[in-house]
C-alpha positions in Angstrom: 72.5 133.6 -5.2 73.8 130.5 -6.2 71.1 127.5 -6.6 71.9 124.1 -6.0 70.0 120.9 -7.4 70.3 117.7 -5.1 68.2 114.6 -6.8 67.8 113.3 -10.5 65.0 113.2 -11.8 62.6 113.1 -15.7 62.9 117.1 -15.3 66.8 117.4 -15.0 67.8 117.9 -18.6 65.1 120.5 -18.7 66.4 122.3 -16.1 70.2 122.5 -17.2 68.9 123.8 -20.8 66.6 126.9 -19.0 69.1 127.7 -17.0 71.8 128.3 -19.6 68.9 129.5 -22.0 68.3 132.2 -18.9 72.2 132.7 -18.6 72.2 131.5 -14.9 73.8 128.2 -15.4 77.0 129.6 -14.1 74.9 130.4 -10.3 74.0 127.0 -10.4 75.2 123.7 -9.3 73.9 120.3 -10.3 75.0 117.5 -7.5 72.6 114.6 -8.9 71.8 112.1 -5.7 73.2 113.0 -2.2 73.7 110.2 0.2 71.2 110.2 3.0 73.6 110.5 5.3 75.5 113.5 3.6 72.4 115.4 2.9 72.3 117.1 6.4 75.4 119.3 5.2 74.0 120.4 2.2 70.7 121.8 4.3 73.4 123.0 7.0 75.2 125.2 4.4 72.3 126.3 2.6 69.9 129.5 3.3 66.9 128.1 2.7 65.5 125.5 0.6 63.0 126.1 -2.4 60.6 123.1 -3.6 58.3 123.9 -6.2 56.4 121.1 -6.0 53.5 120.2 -7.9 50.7 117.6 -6.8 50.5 114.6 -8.5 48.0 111.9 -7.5 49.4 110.4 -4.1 51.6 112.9 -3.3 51.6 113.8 0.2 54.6 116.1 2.1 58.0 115.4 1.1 59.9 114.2 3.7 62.9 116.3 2.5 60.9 119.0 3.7 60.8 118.3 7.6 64.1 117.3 6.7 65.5 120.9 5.9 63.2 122.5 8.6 64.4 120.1 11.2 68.1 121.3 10.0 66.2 125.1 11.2 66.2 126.2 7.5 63.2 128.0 5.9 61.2 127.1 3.3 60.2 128.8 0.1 57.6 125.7 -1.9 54.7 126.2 -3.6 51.4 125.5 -1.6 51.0 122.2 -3.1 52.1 118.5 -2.2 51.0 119.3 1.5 53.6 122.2 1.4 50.7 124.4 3.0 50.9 122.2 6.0 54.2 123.2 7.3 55.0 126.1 6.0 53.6 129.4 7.7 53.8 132.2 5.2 56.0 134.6 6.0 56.8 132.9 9.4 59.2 130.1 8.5 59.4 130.9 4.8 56.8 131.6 2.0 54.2 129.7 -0.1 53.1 130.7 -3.4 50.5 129.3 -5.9 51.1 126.1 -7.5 52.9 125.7 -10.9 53.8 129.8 -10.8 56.9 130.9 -11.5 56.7 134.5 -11.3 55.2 134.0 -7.9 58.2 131.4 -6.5 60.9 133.9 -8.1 59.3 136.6 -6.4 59.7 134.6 -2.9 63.0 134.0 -3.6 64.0 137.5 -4.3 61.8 138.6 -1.0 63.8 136.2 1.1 67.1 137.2 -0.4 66.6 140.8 1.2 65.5 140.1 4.6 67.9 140.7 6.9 70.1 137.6 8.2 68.4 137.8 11.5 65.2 137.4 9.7 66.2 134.9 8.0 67.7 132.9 10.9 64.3 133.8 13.0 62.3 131.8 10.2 64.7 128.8 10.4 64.0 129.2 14.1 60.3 128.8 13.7 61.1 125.7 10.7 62.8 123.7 13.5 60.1 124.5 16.6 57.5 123.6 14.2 59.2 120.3 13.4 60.0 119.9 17.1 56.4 120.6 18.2 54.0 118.7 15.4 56.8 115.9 14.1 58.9 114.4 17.0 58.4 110.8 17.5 56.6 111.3 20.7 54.4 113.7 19.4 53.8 111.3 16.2 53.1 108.1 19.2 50.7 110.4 20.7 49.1 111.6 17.5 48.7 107.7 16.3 48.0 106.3 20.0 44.7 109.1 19.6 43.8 107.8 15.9 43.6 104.5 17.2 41.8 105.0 20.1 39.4 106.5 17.9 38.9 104.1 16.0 38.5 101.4 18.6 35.7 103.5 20.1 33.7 103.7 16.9 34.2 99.6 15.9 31.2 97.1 16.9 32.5 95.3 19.9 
C-alpha cells in the first residue's frame, strides 16, 4: 500500500513526523496542492480514497468526495463531515466512527483484501450514486422542489 497526501494543510508536519515515527514514511508520498484540473488523475490512478474527516463547526461534505466517487472510486472516511451521506457501508466503501484510528486502519486493511472485482463493484456503486443524487439535473430538480416549497408556505 502506498498512501498519497494531496493538499497542505495545519496538520501536514504532523503527519510526515508519525509516519516516519511508524516507519511508513517510505509507502508514502506527500504531493502538497494538486491543480484542479490535474486532480482527476490522481483519483484515476488511485484505489480508493481515504478521508478521515472530522466535523468542525460548518463543515458540510467535501466536495473532493463526489469528486473521487464521480471518478467511480470508493470511499473509506470516517462518518463525519456529512461522510455518512454518501457513503453506503460496505457498498461503495466503509465508514467508521469519527476521530478512530484503529477503526479507519481497520477499513483500510478490509478493503486492501477484497478482491479487485470487489473493489471495482464499489467504485461502480461511488459513481451511480453520484450520477443518481448529484447530476446537475437532479440538483435543478432537487432546488426547483425546495423552492416551490417554500413559495407555498410564504403569505401571499
Amino acid at each position: 500500500i502506498v498512501v498519497v497526501f494531496v493538499g497542505d494543510g495545519d496538520l501536514r508536519g504532523e503527519w510526515e513526523q508519525a509516519a516516519q515515527e511508524l516507519g511508513i514514511y517510505g509507502s508514502t508520498r506527500w504531493l502538497g496542492t494538486v491543480p484542479f484540473d490535474q486532480i482527476h488523475r490522481l483519483y484515476n490512478a488511485c484505489d480508493a480514497m481515504v478521508m478521515p474527516a472530522v466535523t468542525r463547526p460548518a463543515t458540510g461534505l467535501a466536495v473532493t468526495v463526489l469528486d473521487a466517487m464521480a471518478c467511480a472510486r470508493p470511499i473509506i472516511a470516517s462518518d463525519a463531515a456529512g461522510n455518512g451521506l454518501v457513503v453506503q457501508d460496505g457498498v461503495n466503501g466503509y465508514l467508521t466512527p469519527e476521530r478512530d484510528d484503529i477503526a479507519l486502519a481497520a477499513a483500510i486493511a478490509r478493503f486492501a483484501a477484497l478482491s479487485a472485482d470487489r473493489r471495482a463493484a464499489m467504485g461502480r456503486a461511488s459513481r451511480r450514486l453520484v450520477e443518481t443524487q448529484f447530476s446537475w439535473p437532479h440538483l435543478a430538480r432537487r432546488y426547483l422542489e425546495h423552492f416551490e416549497r417554500l413559495i407555498d408556505r410564504s403569505p401571499r
